[in-house]
C-alpha positions in Angstrom: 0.0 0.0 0.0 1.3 3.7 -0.7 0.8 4.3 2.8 3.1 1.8 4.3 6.1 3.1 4.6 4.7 6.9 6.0 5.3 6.7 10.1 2.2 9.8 10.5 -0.2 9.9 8.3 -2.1 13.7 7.4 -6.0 13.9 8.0 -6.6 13.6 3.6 -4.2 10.7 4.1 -5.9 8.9 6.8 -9.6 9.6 4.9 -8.2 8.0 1.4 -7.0 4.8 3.8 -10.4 4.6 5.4 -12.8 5.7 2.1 -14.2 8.1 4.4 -14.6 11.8 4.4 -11.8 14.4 6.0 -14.6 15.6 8.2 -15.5 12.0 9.2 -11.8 11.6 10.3 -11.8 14.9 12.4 -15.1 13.6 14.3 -13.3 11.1 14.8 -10.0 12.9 16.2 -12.0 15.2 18.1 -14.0 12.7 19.7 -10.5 10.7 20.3 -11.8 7.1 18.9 -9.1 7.5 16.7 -4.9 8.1 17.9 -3.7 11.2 17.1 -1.1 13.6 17.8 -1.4 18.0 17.3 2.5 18.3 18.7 2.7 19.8 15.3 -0.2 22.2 15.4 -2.2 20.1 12.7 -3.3 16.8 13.1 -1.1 13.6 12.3 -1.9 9.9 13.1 0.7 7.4 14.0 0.6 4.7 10.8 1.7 1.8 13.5 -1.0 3.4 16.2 -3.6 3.7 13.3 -2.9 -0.1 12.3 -3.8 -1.3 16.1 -6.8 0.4 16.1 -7.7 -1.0 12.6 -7.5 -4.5 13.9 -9.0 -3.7 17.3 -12.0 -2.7 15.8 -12.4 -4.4 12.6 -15.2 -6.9 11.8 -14.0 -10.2 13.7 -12.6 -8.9 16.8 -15.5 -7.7 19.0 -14.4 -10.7 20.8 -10.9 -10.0 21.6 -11.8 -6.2 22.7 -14.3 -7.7 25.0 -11.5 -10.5 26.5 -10.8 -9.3 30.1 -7.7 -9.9 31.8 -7.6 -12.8 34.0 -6.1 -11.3 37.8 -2.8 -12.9 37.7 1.0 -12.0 37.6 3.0 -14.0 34.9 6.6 -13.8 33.3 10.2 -13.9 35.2 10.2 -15.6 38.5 11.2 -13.0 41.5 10.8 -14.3 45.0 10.2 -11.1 46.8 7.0 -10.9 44.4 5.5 -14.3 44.8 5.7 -14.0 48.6 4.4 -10.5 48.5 1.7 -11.4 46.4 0.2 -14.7 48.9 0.8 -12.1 52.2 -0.6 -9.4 50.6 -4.0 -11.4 50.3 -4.5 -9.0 46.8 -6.3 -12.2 45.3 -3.3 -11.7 42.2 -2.7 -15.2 41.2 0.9 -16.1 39.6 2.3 -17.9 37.1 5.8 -17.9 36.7 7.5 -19.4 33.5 9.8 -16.6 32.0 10.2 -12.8 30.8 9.3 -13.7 27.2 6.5 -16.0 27.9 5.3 -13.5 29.7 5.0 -10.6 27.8 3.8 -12.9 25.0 0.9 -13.3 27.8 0.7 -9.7 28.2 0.7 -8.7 24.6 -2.4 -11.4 24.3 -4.6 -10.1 26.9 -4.5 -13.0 29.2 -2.4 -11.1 32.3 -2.8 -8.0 34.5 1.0 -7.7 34.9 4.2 -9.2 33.5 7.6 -9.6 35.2 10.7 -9.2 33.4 14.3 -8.7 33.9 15.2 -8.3 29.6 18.8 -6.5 29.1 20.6 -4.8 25.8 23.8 -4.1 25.7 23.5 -1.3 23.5 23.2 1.6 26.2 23.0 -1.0 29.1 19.3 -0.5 29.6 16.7 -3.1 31.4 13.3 -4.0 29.6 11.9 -0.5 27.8 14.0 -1.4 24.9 11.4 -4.4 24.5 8.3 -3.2 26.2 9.1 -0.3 23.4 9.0 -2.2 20.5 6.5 -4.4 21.9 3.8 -2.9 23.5 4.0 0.2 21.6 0.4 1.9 21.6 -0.8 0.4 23.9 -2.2 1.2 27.4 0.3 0.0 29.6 2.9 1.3 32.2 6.1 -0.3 33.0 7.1 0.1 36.5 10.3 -1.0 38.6 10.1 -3.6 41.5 13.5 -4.2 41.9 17.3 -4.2 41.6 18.4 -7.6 42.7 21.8 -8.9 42.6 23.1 -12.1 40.0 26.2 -13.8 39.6 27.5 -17.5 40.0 26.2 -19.5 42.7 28.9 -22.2 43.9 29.4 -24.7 46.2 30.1 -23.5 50.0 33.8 -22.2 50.2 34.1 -21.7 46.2 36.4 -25.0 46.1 36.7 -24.3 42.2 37.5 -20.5 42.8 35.0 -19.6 40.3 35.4 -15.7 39.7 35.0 -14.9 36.4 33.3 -16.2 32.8 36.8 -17.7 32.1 36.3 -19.9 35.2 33.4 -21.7 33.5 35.2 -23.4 30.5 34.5 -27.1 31.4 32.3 -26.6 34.0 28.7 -28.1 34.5 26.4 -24.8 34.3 22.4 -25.2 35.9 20.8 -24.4 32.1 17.5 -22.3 32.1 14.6 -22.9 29.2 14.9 -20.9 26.8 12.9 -17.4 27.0 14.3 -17.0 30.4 15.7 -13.5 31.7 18.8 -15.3 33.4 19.4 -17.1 29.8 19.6 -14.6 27.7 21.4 -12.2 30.1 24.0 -15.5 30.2 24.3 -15.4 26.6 24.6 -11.3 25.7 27.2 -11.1 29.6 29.3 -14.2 28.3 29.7 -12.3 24.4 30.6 -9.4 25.9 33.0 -11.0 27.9 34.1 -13.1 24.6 33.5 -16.5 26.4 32.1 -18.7 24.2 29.2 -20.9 26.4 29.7 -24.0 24.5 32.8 -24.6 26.8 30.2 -25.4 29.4 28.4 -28.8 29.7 24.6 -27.1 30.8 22.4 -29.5 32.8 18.5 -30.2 31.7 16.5 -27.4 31.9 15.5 -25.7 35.0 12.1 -23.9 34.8 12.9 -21.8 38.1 15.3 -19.7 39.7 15.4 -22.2 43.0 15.5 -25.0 40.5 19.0 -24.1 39.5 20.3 -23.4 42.7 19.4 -26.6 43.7 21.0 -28.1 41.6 24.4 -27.0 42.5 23.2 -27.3 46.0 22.6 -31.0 45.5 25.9 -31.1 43.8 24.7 -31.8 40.0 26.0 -28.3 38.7 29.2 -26.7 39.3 27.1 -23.2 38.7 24.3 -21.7 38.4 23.8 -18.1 37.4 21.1 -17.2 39.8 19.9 -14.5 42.2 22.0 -13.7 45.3 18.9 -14.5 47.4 18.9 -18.3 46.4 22.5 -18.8 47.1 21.4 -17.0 50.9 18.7 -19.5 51.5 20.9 -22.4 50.5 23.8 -21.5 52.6 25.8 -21.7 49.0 28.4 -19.2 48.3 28.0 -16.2 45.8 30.3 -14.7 43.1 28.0 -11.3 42.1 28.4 -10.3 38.4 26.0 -7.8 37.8 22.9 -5.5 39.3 19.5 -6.6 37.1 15.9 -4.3 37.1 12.8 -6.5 37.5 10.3 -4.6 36.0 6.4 -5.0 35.9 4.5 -4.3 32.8 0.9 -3.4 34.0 -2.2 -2.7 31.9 -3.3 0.9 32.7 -7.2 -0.3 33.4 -5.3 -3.3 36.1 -3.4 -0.9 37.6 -6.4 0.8 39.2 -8.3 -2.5 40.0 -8.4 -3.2 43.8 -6.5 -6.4 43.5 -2.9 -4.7 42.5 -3.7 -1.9 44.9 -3.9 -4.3 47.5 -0.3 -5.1 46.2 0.8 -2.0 46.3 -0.5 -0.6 49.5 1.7 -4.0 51.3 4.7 -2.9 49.5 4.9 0.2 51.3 4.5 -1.5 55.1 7.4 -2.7 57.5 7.2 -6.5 56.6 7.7 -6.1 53.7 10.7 -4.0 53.7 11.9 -6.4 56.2 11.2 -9.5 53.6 13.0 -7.6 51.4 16.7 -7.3 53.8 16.3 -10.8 54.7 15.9 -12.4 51.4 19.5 -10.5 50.7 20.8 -9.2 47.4 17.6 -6.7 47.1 17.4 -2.6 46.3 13.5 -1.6 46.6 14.1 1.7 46.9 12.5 3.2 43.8 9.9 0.6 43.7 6.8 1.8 41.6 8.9 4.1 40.1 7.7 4.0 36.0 10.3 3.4 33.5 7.7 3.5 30.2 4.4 4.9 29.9 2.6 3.5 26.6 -0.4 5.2 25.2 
């Protein structure tokens, strides 16, 4: 289409799309069932924003606009959250696979909130970069939870003085699914570091954080590349690599329903604060804080 390729499109444009009248479109605008932006002084309307809409509302998808979010928490797995969300008693159920299964969730409609922990190396940023590209245009808010602390979990005592990537050639490594936050960041940590991962012998696939702890706990990995907080609870010893952001991606409408405000309101008490210190290898200080606000 001639249109393809033009990121804002002009009212006339927008009306020759739609076969509608130019005053049509700016009953439309006015009325604001249709995106647009007057940061120019004249109307324009985003061609990717103007695409969404199209679908939401074309013939065939009155049942996907009426699909309410089912109450429940999916994506990455963060302890601090899961306990928070059974004291809290906000009635948020969880499901807890990883950060990309979890958006995919989100971008579906079937969650009120997505965990994620999703890194780039270009600019060393946490999750927008995705949630950008992603969720674009749509009515969501991403919004910190927490800096937590990862790095190699060993055996008590470190007996094979594990300290850097270079430390892992040979070793047996806890593996993750892929679509994990903790895989990924593995992968883009150990090419920056130009350590190729195939020197590692990875174990089955763990489908949570504890999961791989355990198994160096129980003595089947030589590392795992979990959460400080783990290797605490474990008595293991830690080797910290790097700070991560867990983010949640909320829906605008969720973020008002009294279920996450429940979860919210408990965040800000004593006992959870205190959760927080003992767990070990947490920084909740700008929790709530929003890091991208789609329209």
């Amino acid at each position: 289409m001639r249109y393809q390729s033009i990121e804002f499109l002009t009212t006339k444009e927008l009306a020759d799309l739609l076969r509608i009248k130019e005053r049509r479109v700016y009953d439309l605008a006015s009325s604001g069932e249709v995106p647009c932006s007057r940061a120019t002084g004249k109307l324009l309307f985003p061609r990717k924003a103007i695409d969404q809409w199209l679908v939401e509302n074309g013939s065939g998808f009155s049942a996907l606009r009426r699909k309410e979010r089912a109450n429940i928490v999916v994506g990455s797995h963060d302890p601090l959250l899961e306990w928070a969300l059974r004291e809290s008693r906000s009635d948020l159920a969880s499901l807890f696979d990883s950060s990309v299964d979890g958006l995919e969730r989100f971008k579906d409609g079937s969650a009120l909130s997505a965990g994620m922990h999703l890194y780039s190396s270009q600019g060393n940023v946490w999750n927008e970069h995705i949630v950008a590209e992603e969720i674009e245009f749509r009515r969501a808010v991403l919004v910190e939870w927490a800096w937590r602390e990862r790095g190699f979990i060993v055996a008590k005592s470190n007996p094979q003085n594990i300290a850097s990537f270079e430390d892992l050639n040979k070793k047996t490594v806890a593996g993750r699914q892929a679509g994990a936050g903790s895989s990924l960041l593995l992968q883009s940590l150990a090419d920056r570091d130009d350590f190729s991962l195939k020197a590692c012998k990875f174990t089955s696939e763990q489908r949570s954080e504890l999961d791989c702890a355990l198994q160096v706990a129980e003595g089947k990995a030589d590392v795992a590349f979990g959460l400080k907080s783990f290797a605490d609870q474990l008595n293991l010893d830690f080797v910290p690599v790097i700070k991560e952001r867990y983010d949640l991606l909320v829906c605008r409408k969720g973020w008002f329903d009294p279920s996450f405000q429940t979860l919210i309101d408990f965040t800000r008490n004593d006992n959870f604060k205190e959760k927080a210190a003992e767990l070990g290898g947490y920084d909740i200080s700008e929790i709530w804080s929003v890091r991208y606000n789609g329209e």
